[in-house]
Biotite code that builds the C-alpha atoms (Angstrom):
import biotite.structure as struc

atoms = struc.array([
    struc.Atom([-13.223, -21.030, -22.641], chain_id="A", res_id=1, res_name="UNK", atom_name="CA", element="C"),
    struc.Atom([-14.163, -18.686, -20.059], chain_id="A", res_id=2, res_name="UNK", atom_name="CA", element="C"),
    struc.Atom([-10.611, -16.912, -18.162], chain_id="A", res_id=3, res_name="UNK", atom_name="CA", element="C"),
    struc.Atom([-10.355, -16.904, -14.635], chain_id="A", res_id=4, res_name="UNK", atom_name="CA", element="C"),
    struc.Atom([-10.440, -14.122, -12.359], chain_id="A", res_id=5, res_name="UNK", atom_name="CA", element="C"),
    struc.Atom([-7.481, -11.981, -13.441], chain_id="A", res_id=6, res_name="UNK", atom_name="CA", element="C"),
    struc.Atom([-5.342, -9.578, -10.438], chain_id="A", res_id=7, res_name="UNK", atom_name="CA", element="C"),
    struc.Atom([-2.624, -8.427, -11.874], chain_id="A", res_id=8, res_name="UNK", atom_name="CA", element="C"),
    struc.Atom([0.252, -6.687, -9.308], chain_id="A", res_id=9, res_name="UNK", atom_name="CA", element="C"),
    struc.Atom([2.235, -3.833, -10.725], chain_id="A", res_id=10, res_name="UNK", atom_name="CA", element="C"),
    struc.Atom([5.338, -1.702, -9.720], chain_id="A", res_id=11, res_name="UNK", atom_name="CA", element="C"),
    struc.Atom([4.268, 1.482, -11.549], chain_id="A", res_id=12, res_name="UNK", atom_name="CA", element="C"),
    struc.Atom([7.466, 3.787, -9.373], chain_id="A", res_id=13, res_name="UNK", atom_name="CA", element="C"),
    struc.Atom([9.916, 0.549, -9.704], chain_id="A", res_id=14, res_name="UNK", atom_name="CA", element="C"),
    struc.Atom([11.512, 0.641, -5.902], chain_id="A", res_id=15, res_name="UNK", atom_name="CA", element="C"),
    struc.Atom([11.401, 4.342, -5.669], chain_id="A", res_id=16, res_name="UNK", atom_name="CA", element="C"),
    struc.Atom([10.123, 5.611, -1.910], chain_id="A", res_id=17, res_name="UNK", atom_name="CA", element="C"),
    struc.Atom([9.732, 9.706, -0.541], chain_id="A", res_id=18, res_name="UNK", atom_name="CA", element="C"),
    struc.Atom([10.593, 7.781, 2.889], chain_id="A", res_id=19, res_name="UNK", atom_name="CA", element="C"),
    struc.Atom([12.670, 5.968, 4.726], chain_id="A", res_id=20, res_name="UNK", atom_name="CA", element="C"),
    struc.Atom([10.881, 3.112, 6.640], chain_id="A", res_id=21, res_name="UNK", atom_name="CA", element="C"),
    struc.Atom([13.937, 1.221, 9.023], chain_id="A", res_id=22, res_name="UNK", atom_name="CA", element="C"),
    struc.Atom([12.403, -1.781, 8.968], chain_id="A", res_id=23, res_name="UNK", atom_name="CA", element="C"),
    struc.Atom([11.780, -1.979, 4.401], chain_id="A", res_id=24, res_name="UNK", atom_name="CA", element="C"),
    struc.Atom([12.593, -5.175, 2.815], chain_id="A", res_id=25, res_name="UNK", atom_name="CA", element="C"),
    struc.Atom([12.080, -3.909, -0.764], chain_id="A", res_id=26, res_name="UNK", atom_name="CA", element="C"),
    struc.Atom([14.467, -0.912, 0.029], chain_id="A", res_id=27, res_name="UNK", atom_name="CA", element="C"),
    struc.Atom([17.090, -3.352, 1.119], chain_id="A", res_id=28, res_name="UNK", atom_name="CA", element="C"),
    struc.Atom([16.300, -6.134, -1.937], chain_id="A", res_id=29, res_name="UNK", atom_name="CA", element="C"),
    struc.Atom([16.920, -3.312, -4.629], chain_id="A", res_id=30, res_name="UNK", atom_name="CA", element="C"),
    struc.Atom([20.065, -2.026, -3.098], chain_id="A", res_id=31, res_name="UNK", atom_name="CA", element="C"),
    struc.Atom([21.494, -5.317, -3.935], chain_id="A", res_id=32, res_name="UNK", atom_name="CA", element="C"),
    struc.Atom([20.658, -5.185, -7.548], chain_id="A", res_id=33, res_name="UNK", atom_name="CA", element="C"),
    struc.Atom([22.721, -4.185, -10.135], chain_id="A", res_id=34, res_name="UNK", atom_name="CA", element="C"),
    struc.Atom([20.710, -1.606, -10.874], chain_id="A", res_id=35, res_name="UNK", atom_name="CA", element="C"),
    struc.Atom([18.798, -0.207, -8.184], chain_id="A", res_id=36, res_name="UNK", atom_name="CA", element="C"),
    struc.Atom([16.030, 1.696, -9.688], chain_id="A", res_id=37, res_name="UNK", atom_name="CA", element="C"),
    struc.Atom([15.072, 0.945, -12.956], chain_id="A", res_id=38, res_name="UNK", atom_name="CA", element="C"),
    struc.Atom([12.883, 3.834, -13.879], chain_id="A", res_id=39, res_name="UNK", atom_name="CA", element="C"),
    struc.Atom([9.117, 4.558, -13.645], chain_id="A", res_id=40, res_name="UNK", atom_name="CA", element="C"),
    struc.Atom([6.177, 2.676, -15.770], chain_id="A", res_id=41, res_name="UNK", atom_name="CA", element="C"),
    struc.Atom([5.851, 4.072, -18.914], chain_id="A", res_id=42, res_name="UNK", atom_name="CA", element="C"),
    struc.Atom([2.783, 4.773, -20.477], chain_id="A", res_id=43, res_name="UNK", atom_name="CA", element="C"),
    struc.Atom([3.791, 2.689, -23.319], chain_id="A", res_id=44, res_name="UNK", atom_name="CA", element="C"),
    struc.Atom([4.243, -0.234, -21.066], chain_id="A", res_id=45, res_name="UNK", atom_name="CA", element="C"),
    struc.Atom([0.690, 0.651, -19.421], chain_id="A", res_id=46, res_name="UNK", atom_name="CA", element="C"),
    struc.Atom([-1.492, 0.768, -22.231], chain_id="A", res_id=47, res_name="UNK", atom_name="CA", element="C"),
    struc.Atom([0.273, -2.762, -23.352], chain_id="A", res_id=48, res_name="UNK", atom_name="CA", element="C"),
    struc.Atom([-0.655, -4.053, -19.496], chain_id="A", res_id=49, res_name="UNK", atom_name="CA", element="C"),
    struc.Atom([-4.021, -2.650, -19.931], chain_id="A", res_id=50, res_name="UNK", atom_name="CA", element="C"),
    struc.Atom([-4.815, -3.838, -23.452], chain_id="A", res_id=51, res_name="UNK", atom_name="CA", element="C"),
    struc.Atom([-3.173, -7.421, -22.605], chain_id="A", res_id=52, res_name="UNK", atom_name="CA", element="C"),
    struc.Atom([-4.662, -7.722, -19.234], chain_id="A", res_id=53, res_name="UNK", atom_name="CA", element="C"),
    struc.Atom([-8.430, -6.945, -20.322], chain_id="A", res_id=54, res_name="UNK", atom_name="CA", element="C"),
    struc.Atom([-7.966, -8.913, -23.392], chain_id="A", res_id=55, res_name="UNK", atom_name="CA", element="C"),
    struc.Atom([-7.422, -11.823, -20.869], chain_id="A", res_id=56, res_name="UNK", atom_name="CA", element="C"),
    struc.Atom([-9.711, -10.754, -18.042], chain_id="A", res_id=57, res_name="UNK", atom_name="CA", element="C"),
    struc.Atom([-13.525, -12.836, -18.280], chain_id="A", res_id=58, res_name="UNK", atom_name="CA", element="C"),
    struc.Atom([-15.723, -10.767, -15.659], chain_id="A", res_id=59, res_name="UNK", atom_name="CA", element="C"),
    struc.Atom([-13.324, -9.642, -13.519], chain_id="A", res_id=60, res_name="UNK", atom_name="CA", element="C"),
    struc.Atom([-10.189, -7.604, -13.536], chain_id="A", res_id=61, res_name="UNK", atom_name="CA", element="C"),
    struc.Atom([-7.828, -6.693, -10.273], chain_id="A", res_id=62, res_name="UNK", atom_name="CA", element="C"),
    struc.Atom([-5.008, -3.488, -11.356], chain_id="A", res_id=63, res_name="UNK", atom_name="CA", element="C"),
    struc.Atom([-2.946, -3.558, -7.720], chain_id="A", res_id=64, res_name="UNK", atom_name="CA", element="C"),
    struc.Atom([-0.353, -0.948, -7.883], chain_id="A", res_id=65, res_name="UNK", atom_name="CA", element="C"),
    struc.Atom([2.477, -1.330, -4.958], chain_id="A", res_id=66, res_name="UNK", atom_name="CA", element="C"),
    struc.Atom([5.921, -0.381, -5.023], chain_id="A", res_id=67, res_name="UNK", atom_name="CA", element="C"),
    struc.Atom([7.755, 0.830, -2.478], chain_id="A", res_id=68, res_name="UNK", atom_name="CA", element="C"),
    struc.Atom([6.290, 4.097, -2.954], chain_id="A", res_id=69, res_name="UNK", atom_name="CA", element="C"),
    struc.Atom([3.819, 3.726, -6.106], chain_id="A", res_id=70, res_name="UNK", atom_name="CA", element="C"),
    struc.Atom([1.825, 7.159, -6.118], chain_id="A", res_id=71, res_name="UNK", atom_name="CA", element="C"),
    struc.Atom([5.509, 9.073, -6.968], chain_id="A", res_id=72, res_name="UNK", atom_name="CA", element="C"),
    struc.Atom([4.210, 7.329, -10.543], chain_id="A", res_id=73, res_name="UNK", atom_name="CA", element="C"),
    struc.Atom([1.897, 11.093, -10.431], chain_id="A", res_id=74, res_name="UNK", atom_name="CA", element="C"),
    struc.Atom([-1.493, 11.479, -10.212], chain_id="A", res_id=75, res_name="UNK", atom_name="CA", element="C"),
    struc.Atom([-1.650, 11.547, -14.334], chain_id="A", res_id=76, res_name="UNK", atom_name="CA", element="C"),
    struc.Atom([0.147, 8.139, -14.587], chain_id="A", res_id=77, res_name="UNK", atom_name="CA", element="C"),
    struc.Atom([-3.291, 7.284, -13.006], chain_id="A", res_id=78, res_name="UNK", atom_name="CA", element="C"),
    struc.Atom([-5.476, 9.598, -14.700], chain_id="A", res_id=79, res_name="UNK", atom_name="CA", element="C"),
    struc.Atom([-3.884, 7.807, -18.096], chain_id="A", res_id=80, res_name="UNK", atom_name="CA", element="C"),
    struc.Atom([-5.027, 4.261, -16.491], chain_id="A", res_id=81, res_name="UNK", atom_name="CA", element="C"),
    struc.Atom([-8.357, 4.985, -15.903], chain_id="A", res_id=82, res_name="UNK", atom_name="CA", element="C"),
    struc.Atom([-8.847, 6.306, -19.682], chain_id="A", res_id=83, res_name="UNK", atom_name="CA", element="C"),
    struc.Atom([-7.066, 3.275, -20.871], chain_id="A", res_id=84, res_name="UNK", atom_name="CA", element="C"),
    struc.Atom([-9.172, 0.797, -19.191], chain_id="A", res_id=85, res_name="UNK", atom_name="CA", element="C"),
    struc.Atom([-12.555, 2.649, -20.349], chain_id="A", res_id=86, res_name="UNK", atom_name="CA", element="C"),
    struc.Atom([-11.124, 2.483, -23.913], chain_id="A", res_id=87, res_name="UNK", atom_name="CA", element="C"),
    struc.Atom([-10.347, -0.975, -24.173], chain_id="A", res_id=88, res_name="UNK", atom_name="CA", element="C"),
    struc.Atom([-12.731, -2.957, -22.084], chain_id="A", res_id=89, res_name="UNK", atom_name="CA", element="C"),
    struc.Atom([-14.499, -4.225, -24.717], chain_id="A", res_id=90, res_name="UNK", atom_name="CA", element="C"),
    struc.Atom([-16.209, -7.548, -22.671], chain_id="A", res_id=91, res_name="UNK", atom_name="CA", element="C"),
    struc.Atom([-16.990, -4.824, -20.336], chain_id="A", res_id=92, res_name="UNK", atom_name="CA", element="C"),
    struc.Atom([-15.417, -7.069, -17.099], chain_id="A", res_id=93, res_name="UNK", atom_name="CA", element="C"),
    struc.Atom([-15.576, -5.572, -13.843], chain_id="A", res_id=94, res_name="UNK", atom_name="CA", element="C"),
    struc.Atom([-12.743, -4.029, -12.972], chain_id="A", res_id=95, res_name="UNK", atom_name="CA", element="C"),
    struc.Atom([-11.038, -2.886, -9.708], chain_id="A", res_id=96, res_name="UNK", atom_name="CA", element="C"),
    struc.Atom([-8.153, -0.717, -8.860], chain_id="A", res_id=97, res_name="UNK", atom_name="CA", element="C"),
    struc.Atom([-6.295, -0.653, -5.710], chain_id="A", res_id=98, res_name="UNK", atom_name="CA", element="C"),
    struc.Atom([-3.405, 0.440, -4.246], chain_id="A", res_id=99, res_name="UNK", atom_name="CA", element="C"),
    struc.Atom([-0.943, 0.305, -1.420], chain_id="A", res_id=100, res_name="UNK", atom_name="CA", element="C"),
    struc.Atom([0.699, 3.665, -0.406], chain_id="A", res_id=101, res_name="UNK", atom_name="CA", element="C"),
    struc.Atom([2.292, 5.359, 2.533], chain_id="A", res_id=102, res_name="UNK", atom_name="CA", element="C"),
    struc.Atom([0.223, 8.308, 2.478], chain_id="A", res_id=103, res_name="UNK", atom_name="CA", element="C"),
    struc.Atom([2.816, 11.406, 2.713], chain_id="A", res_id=104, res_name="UNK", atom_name="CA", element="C"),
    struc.Atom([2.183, 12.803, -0.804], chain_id="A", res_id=105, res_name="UNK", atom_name="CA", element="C"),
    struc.Atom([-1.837, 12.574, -0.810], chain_id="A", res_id=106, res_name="UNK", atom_name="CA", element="C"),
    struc.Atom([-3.377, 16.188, -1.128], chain_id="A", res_id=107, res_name="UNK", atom_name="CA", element="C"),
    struc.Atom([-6.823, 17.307, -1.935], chain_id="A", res_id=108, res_name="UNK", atom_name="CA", element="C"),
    struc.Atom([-6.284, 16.046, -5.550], chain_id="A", res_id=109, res_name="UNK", atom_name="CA", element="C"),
    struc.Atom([-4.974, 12.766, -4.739], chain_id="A", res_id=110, res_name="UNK", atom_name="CA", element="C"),
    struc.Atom([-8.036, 12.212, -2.463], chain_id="A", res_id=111, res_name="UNK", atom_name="CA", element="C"),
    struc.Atom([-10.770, 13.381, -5.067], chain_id="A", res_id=112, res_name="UNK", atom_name="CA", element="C"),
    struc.Atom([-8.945, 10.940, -7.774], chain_id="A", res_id=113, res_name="UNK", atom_name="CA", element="C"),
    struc.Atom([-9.139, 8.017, -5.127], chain_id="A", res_id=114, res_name="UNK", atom_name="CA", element="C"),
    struc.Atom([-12.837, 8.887, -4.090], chain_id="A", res_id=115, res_name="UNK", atom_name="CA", element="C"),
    struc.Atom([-14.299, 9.089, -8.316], chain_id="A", res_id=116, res_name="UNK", atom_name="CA", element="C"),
    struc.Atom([-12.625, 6.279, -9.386], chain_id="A", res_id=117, res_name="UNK", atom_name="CA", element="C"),
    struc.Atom([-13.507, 4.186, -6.487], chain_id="A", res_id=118, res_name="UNK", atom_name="CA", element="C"),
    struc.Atom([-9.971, 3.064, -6.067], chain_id="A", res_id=119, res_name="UNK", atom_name="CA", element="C"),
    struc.Atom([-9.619, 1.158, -2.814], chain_id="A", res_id=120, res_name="UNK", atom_name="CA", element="C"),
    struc.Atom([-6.237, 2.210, -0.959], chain_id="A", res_id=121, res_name="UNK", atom_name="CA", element="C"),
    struc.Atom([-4.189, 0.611, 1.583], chain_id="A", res_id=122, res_name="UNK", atom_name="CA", element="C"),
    struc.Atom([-2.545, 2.892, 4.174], chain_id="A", res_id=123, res_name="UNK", atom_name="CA", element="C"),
    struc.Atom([0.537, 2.412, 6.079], chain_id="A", res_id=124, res_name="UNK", atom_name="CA", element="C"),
    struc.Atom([0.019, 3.650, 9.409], chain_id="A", res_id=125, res_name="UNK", atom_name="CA", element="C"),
    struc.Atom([1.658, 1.260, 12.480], chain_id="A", res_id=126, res_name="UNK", atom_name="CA", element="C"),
    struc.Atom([-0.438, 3.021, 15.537], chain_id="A", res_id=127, res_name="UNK", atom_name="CA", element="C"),
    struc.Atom([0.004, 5.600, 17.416], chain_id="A", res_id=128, res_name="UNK", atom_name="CA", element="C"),
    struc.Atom([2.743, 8.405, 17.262], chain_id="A", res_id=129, res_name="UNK", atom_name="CA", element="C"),
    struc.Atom([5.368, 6.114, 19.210], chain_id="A", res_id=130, res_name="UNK", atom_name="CA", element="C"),
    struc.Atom([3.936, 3.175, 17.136], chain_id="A", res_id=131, res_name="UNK", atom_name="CA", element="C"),
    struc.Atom([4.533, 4.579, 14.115], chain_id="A", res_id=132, res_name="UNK", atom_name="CA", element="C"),
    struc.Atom([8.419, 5.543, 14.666], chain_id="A", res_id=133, res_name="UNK", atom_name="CA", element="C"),
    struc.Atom([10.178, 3.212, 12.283], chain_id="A", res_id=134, res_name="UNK", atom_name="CA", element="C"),
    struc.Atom([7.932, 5.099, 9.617], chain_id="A", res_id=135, res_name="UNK", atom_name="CA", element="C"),
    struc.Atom([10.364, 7.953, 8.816], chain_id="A", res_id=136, res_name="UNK", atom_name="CA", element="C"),
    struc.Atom([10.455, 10.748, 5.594], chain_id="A", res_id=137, res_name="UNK", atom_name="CA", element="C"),
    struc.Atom([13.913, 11.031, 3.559], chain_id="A", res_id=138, res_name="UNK", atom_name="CA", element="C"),
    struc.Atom([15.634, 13.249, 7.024], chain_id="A", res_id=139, res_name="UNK", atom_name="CA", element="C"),
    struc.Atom([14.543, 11.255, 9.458], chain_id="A", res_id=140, res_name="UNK", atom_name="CA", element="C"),
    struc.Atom([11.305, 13.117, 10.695], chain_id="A", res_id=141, res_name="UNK", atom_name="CA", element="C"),
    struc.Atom([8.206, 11.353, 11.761], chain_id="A", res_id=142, res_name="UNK", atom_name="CA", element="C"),
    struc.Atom([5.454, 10.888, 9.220], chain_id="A", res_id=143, res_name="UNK", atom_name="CA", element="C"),
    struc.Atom([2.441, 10.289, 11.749], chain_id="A", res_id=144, res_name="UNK", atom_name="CA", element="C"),
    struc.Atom([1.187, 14.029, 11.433], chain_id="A", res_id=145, res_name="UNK", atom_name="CA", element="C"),
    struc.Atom([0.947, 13.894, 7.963], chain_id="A", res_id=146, res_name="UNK", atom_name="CA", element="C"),
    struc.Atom([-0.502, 10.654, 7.600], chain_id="A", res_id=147, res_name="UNK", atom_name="CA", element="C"),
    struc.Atom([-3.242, 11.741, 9.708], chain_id="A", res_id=148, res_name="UNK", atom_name="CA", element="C"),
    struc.Atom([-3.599, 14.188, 7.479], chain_id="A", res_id=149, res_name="UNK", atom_name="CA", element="C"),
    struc.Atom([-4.044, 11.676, 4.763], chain_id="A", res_id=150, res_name="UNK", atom_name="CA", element="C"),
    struc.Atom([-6.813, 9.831, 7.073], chain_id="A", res_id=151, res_name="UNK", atom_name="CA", element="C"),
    struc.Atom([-9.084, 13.487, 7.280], chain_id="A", res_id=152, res_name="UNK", atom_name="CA", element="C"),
    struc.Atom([-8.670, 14.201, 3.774], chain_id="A", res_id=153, res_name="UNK", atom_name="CA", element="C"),
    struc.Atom([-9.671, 10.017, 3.004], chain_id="A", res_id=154, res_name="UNK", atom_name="CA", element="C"),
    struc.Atom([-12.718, 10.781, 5.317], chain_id="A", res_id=155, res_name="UNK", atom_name="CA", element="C"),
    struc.Atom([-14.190, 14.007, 3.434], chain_id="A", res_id=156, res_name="UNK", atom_name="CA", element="C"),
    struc.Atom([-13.834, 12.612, -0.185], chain_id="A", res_id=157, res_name="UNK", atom_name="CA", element="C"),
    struc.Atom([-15.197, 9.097, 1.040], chain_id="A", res_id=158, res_name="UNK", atom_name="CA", element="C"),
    struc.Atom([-12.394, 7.090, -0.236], chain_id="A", res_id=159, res_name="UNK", atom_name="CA", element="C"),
    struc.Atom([-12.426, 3.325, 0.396], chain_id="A", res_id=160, res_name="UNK", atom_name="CA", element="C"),
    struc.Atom([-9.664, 2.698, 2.491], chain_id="A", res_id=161, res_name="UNK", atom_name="CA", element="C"),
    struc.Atom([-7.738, -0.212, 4.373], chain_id="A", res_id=162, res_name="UNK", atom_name="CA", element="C"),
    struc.Atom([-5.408, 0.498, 7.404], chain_id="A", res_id=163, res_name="UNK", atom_name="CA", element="C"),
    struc.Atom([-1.756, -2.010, 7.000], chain_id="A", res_id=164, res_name="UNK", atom_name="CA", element="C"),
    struc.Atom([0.081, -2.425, 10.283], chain_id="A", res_id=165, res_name="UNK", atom_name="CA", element="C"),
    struc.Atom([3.525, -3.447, 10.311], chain_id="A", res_id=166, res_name="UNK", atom_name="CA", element="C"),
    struc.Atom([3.786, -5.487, 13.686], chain_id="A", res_id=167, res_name="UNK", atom_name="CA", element="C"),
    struc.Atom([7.150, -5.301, 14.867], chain_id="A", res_id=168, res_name="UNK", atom_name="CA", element="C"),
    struc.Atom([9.217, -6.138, 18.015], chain_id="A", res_id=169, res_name="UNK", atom_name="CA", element="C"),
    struc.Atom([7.930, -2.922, 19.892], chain_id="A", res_id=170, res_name="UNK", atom_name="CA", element="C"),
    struc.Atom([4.643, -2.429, 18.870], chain_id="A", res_id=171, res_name="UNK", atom_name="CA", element="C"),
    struc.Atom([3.731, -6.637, 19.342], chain_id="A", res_id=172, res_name="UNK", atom_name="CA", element="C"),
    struc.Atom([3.518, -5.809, 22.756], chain_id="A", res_id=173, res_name="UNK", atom_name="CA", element="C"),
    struc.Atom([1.067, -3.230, 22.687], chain_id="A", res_id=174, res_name="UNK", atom_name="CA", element="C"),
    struc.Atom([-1.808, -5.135, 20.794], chain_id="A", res_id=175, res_name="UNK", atom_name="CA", element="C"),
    struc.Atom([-4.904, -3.604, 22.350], chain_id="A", res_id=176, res_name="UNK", atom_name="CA", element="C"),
    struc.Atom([-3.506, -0.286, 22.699], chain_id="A", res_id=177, res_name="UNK", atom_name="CA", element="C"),
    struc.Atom([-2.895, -0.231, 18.987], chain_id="A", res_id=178, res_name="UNK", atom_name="CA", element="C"),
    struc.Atom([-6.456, -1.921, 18.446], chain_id="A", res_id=179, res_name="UNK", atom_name="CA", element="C"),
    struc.Atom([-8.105, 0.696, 20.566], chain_id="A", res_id=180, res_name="UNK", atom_name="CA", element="C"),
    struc.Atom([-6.112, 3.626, 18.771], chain_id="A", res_id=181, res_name="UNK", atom_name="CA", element="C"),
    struc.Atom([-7.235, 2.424, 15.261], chain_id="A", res_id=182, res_name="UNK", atom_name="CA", element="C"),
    struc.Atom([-11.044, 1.967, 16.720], chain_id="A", res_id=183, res_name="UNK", atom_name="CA", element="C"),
    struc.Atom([-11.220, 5.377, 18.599], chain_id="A", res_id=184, res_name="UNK", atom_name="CA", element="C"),
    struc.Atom([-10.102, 6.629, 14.951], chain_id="A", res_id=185, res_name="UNK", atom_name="CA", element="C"),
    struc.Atom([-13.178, 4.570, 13.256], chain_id="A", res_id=186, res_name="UNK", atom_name="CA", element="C"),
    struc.Atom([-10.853, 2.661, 11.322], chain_id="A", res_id=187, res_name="UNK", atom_name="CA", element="C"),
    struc.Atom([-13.359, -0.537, 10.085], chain_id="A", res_id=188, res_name="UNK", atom_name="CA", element="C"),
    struc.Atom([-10.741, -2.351, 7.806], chain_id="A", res_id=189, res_name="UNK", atom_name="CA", element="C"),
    struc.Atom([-7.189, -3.112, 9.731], chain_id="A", res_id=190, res_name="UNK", atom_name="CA", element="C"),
    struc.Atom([-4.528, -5.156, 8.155], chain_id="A", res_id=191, res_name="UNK", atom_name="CA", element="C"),
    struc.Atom([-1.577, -6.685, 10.349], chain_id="A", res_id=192, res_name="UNK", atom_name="CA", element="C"),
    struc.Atom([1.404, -7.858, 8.491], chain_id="A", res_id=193, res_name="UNK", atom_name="CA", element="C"),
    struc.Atom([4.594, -9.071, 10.566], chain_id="A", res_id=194, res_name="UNK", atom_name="CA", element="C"),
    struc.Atom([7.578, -7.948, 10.271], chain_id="A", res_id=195, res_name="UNK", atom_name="CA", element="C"),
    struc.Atom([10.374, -10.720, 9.498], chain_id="A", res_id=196, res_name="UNK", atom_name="CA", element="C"),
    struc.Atom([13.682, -10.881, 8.807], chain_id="A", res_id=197, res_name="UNK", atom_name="CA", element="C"),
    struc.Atom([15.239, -11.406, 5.105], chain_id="A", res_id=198, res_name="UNK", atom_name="CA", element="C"),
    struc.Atom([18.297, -13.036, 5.898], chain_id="A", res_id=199, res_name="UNK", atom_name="CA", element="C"),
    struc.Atom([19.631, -15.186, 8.962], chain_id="A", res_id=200, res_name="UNK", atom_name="CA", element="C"),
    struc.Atom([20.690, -11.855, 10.838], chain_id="A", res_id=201, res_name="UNK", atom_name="CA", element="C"),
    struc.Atom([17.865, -10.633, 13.124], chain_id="A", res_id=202, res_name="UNK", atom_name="CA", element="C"),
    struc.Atom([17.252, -7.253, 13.129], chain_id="A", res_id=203, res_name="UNK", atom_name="CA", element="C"),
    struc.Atom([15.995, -5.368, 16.224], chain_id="A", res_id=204, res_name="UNK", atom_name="CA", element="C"),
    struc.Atom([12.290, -4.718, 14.648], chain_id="A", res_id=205, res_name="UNK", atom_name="CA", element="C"),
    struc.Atom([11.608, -8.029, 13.296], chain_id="A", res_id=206, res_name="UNK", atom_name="CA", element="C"),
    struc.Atom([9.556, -10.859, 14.831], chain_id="A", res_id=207, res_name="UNK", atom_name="CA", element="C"),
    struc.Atom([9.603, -14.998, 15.479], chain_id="A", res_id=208, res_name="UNK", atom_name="CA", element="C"),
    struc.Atom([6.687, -17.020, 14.001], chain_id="A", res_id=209, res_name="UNK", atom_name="CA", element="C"),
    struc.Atom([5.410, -17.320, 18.236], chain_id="A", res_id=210, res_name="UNK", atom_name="CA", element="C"),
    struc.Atom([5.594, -13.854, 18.842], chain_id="A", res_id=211, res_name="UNK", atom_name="CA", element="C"),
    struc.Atom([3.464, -13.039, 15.930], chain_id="A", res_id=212, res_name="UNK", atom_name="CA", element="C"),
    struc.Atom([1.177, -15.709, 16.721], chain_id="A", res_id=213, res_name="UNK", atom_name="CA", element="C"),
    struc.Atom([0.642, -14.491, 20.086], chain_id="A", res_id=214, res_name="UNK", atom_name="CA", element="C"),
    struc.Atom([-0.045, -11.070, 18.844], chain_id="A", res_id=215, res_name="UNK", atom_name="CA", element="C"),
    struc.Atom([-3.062, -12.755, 16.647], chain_id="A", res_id=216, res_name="UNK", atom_name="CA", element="C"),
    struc.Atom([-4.234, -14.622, 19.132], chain_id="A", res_id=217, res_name="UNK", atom_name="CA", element="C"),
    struc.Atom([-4.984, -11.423, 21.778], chain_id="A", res_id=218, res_name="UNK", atom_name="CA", element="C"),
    struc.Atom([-6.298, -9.147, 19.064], chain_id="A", res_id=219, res_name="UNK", atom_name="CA", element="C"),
    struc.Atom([-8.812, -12.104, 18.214], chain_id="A", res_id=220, res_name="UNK", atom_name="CA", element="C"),
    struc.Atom([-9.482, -11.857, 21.570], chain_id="A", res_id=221, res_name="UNK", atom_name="CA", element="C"),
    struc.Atom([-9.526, -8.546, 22.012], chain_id="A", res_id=222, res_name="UNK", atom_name="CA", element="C"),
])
């Protein structure tokens, strides 16, 4: 019997996060567990996920590694999954690694990693400076210098890379100046995911079903 496609999701850094987003859902879900964090991935429990996973897998294989913040895993964590998967994929299936991160601890190293193993990365970036404010570090400080940063260092390794937009009650009214921003930047591959609320209490970022549909509609447009 031939498997389906397998994509498996993974929380290799548990809810862990350098940063301190306003708007984060996960950072408010864990903080009502009874434990919190609950430790990093070990690499015990990868090479089981690995192993089990390809064992599964018929042609294709999907490793998606989010968190809150899932590169604070280290860059060896990685390193160890990439061995591990060219040890044990014995039907030889196609496999693809991606991951979702906010960009603040990608150096040189990171990038090189990202750009060899053809790892396809999603970056959080909102827009502009003034966009971007809800996207904070651990004290408070903006993050948009260093996540342009990121983008250079992305560019001269030639890593495959995704922009994810968090459209909130600010920035939904500034659809084609964000558009424009991200295009002037040569940013091909834009993803826009609303921000809602996870309880009955609105919060001042979040967004109705309307407003978000609005926003879709003009950057079709646009």
């Amino acid at each position: 019997m031939v498997m389906p496609e397998t994509s498996i999701l993974i929380k290799s850094a548990s809810s862990a996060c350098n940063i301190n987003c306003s708007y984060c859902f996960y950072k408010k879900l864990s903080a009502k567990r009874d434990e919190e964090f609950l430790g990093m991935m070990t690499y015990e429990t990868l090479k089981k996920l690995v192993i089990n996973a390809l064992n599964y897998a018929d042609d294709y294989c999907s490793f998606v590694f989010q968190g809150r913040e899932p590169t604070l895993a280290g860059l060896d964590f990685y390193r160890e999954l990439i061995k591990l998967q060219k040890e044990y994929n014995k039907k030889q299936v196609v496999i693809e690694n991606t991951i979702q991160t906010n960009g603040t601890l990608v150096d040189d190293e990171w990038a090189k990693f990202f750009a060899e193993n053809k790892f396809l990365v999603g970056l959080s970036l909102d827009g502009t400076r003034n966009v971007n404010k809800y996207r904070v570090d651990s004290n408070g400080k903006e993050t948009f210098n260093t996540l342009m940063n990121t983008v250079s260092l992305f560019n001269k390794y030639k890593v495959q890379y995704n922009i994810v937009s968090v459209v909130t009650s600010y920035s939904v009214k500034k659809t084609k100046y964000i558009y424009n921003f991200f295009k002037e930047k040569g940013f091909q591959f834009q993803q826009y995911i609303p921000c809602l609320d996870d309880s009955d209490t609105k919060s001042e970022w979040s967004l109705d079903a309307d407003t978000y549909g609005s926003f879709l509609c003009e950057l079709f447009d646009i």
